[in-house]
C-alpha positions in Angstrom: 57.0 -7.1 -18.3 55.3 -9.8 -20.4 53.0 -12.1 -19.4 55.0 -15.6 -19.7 57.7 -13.5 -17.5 55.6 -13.3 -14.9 56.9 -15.0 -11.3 54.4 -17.0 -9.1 53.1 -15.1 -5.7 53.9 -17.6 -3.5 57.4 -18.2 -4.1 58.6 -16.0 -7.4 59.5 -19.2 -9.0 58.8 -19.9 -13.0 54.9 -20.3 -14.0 54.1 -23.5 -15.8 50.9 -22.9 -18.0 48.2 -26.1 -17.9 45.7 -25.6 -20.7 44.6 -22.1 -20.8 43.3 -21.4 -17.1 45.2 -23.7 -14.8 48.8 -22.5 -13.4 51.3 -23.7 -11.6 55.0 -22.6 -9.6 57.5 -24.7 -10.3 59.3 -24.2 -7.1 56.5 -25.3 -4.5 54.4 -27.0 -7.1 51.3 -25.2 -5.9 48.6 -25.2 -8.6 45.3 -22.3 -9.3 43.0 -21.2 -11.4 42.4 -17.5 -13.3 39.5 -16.9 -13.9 37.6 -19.2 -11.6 34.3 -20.5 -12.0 31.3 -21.5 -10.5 31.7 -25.6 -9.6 28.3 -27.5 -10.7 26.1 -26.8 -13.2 24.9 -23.3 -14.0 21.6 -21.7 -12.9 18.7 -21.1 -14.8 17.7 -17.7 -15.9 15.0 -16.8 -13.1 11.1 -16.6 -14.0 8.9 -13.9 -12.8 6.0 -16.1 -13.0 7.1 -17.8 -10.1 6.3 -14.4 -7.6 3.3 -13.8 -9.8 1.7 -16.6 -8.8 2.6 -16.3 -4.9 1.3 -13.0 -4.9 -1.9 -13.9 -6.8 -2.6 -16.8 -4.2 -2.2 -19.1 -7.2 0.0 -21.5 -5.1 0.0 -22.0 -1.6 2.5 -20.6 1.0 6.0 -22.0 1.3 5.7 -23.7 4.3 2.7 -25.9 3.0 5.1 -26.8 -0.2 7.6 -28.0 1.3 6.0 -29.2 4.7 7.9 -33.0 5.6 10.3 -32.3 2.8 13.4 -30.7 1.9 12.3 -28.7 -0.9 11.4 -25.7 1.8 14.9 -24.1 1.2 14.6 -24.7 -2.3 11.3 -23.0 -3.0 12.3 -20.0 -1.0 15.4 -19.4 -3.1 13.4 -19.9 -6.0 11.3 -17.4 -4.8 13.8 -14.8 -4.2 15.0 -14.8 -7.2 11.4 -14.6 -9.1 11.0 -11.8 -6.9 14.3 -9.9 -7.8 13.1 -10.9 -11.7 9.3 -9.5 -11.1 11.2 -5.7 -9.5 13.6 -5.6 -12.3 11.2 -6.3 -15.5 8.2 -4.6 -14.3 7.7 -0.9 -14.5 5.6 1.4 -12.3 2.5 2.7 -14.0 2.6 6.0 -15.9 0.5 8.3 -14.5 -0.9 10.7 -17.3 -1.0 14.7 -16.4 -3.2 16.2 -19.2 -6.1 15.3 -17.1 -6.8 16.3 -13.1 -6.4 13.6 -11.3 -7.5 12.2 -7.7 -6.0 11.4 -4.9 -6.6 8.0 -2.8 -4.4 7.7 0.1 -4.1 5.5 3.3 -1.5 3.8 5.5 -0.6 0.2 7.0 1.0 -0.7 9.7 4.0 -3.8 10.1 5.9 -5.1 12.8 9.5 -6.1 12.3 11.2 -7.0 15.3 9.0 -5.7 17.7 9.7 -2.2 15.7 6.3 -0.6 14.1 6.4 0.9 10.1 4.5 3.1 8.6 3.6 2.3 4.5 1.3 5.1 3.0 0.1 4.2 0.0 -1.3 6.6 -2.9 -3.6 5.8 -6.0 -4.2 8.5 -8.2 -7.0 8.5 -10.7 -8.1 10.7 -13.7 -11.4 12.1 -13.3 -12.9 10.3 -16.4 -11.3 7.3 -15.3 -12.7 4.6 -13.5 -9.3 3.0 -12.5 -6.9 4.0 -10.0 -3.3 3.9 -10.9 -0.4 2.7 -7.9 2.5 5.1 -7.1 5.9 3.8 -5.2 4.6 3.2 -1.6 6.3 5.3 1.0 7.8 3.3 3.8 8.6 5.3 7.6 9.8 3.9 11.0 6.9 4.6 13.3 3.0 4.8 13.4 1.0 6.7 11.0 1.9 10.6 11.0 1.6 14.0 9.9 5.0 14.2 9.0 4.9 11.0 7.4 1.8 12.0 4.9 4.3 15.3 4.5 7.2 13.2 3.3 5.0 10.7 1.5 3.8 13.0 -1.0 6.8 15.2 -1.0 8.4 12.0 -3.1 5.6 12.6 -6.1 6.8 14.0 -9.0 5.7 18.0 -9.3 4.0 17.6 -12.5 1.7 15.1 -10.8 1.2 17.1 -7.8 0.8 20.1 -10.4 -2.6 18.3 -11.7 -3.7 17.2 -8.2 -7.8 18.5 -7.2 -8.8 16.6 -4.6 -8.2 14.2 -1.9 -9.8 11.0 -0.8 -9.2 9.9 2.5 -10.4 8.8 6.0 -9.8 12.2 8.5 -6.5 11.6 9.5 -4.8 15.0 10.5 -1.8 14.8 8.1 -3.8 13.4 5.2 -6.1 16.6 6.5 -3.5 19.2 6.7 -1.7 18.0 3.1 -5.0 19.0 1.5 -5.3 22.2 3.1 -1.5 23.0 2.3 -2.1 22.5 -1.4 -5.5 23.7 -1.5 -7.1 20.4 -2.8 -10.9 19.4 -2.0 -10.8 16.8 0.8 -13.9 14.4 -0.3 -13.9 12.7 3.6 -14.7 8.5 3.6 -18.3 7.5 3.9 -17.0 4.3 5.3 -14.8 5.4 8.0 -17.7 7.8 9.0 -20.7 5.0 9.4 -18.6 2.7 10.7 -17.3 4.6 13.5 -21.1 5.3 14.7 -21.8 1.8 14.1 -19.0 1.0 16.6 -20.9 2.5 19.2 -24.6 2.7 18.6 -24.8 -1.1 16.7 -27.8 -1.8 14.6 -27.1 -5.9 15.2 -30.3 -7.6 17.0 -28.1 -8.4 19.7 -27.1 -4.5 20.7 -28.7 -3.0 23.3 -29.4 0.0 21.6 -30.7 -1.2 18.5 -33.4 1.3 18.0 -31.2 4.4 18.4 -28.4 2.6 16.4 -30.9 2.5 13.5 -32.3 6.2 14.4 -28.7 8.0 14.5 -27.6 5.8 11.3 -30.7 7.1 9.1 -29.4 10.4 10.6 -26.4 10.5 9.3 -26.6 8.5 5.7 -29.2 11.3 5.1 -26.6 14.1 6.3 -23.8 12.5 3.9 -25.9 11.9 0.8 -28.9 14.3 0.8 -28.6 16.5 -2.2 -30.9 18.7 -0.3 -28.4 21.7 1.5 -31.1 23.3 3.3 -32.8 20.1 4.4 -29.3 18.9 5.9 -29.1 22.6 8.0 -32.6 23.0 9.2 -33.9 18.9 9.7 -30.8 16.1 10.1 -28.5 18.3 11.6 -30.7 19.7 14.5 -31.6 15.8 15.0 -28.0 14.7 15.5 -27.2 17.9 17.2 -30.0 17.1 20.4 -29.2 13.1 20.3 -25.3 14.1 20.9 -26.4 16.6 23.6 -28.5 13.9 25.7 -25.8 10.8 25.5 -23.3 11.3 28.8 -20.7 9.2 27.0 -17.6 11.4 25.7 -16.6 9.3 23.1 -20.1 9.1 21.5 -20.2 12.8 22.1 -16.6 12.9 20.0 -17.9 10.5 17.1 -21.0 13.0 16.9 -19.2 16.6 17.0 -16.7 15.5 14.3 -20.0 14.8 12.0 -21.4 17.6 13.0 -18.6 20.0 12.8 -17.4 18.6 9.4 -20.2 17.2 7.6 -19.3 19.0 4.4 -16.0 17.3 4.1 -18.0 14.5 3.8 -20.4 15.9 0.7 -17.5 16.8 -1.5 -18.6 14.6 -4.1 -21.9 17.1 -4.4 -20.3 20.6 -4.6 -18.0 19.1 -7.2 -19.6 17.0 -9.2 -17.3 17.7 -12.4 -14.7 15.5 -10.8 -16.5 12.5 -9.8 -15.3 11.7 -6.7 -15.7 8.5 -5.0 -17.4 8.8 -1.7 -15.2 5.9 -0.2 -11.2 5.3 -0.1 -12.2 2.0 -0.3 -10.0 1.6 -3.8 -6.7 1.9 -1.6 -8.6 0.0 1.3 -8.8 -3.3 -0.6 -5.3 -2.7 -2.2 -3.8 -3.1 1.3 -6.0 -5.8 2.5 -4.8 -7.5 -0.5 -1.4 -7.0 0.9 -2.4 -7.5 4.6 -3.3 -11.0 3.5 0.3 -11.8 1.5 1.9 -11.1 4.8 -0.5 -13.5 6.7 0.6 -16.6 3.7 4.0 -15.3 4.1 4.2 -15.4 7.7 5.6 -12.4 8.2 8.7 -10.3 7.2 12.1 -10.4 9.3 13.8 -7.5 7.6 13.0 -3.9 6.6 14.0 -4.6 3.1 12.4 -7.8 2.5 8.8 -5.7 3.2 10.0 -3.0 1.2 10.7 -5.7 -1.7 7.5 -7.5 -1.5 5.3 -4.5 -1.1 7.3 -3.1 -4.4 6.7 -6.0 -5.8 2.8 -6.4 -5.0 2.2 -2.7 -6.1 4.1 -3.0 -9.3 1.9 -6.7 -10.0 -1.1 -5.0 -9.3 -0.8 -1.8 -11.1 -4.3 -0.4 -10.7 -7.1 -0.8 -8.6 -11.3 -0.5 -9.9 -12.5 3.3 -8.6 -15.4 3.7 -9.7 -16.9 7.4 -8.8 -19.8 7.6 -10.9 -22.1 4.9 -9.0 -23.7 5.6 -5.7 -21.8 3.3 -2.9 -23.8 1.0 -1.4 -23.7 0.6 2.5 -25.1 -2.6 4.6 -28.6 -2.4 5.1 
């Protein structure tokens, strides 16, 4: 059947043409449209710059824009759509596999309605490289976890995971057992080490156990960055070895065995010096504090897939973090 035979839907009557889009029955004299349209003017082409900005804390949050005004709404639909533009025209970072590369992992925690999520992040760097490249996070309902680490790195590509040596990390178990699976060196975080002595014997002037706060910290900076082996067996360890058999509380005696027992995770960086390991994950650290603090100016996420877009979206921005392995890392005096 041709096209000017064509009855109307409403009452199979005769089809009167108007112009080239408008229609009408001749019967019931009902009138449409093919082809409809948008009514009002048409939208501009959205601008990455827009989310670039936000996420560069080059403009304040949304709700101090549009504070006493109605441009709130606005600005957030302005914003989603940058965003959508900054996901679409940015690529991920290639990651180059002539070279061995380091890993940098760690993991943040979100909140969405009263539900917890897991996002493990992973930087890898090339040994003669001094800048860490970003990977696509991993997001998991549920606090931090072996499996999660498991599934996390299960996503890389296996020519990357191919040209893996070693692991920086804090001593989570997974992040633990995911080096020992694939027989990587595990180069344990300085940082995470101090700090959880300095959590319970403080050197502040206000602790009450100053002095031994200051005694146990020489201690163990000594046991992590003596290049002296022997000196480390037969002088610092003894030392921290008789401090953690006179405290009587079990969580000092916890912080102190972990050192003891696995001290040479923590001098990696010396038994393989050909790699240049960093003695901090403080690369992937800053990276989510970055992030930590987008949240905070954002007030929050409501949805699963609103995090997952802006933590895409702040990864992809960023692209690489400074990790630096061939200075010493300097620790608070």
């Amino acid at each position: 059947m041709r096209t000017k035979h064509v009855k109307s839907s409403c009452c199979q009557g005769k089809i009167i043409n108007f112009g080239k889009r408008r229609r009408q029955c001749t019967l019931c004299r009902r009138t449409w449209r093919i082809r409809k349209k948008k009514c009002g003017r048409k939208q501009k082409r959205s601008n990455p710059i827009f989310a670039a900005k936000y996420i560069r804390h080059e403009i304040p949050s949304l709700y101090a824009m549009g504070k006493n005004t109605k441009k709130e709404g606005h600005l957030k639909a302005h914003l989603r759509r940058s965003l959508d533009r900054l996901l679409l025209i940015t690529p991920w970072p290639i990651i180059p596999t002539q070279e061995p590369l380091i890993v940098i992992a760690d993991a943040m925690m979100r909140s969405i309605n009263h539900e917890m999520y897991s996002i493990y992040v992973i930087l890898l760097r090339s040994i003669n490289s001094s800048e860490a490249l970003v990977t696509p996070p991993f997001i998991k309902k549920g606090r931090e976890s072996w499996l999660g680490w498991q599934e996390a790195f299960g996503q890389l590509p296996e020519s990357i995971t191919a040209s893996i040596r070693a692991l920086v990390a804090d001593k989570h178990q997974g992040l633990r057992s995911v080096a020992k699976q694939n027989n990587w060196i595990f180069q344990g975080c300085h940082f995470h080490a101090l700090a959880g002595i300095q959590g319970r014997w403080s050197r502040s002037r206000w602790s009450h156990n100053k002095k031994m706060g200051e005694r146990i910290y020489k201690i163990a900076t000594n046991i992590l960055t003596n290049p002296n082996e022997e000196l480390v067996k037969n002088r610092y360890l003894p030392d921290l070895i008789k401090i953690r058999k006179t405290t009587t509380s079990s969580r000092a005696k916890t912080i102190l065995s972990g050192l003891i027992r696995d001290y040479q995770c923590y001098r990696a960086y010396l038994y393989h010096q050909e790699l240049h390991l960093p003695r901090t994950s403080n690369a992937v650290e800053s990276l989510n504090s970055g992030f930590q603090d987008l949240c905070f100016r954002a007030r929050g996420f409501r949805t699963i897939s609103s995090l997952t877009k802006w933590v895409n979206a702040f990864l992809k921005h960023r692209q690489k973090v400074k990790c630096n392995g061939y200075l010493p890392t300097k620790f608070p005096a």
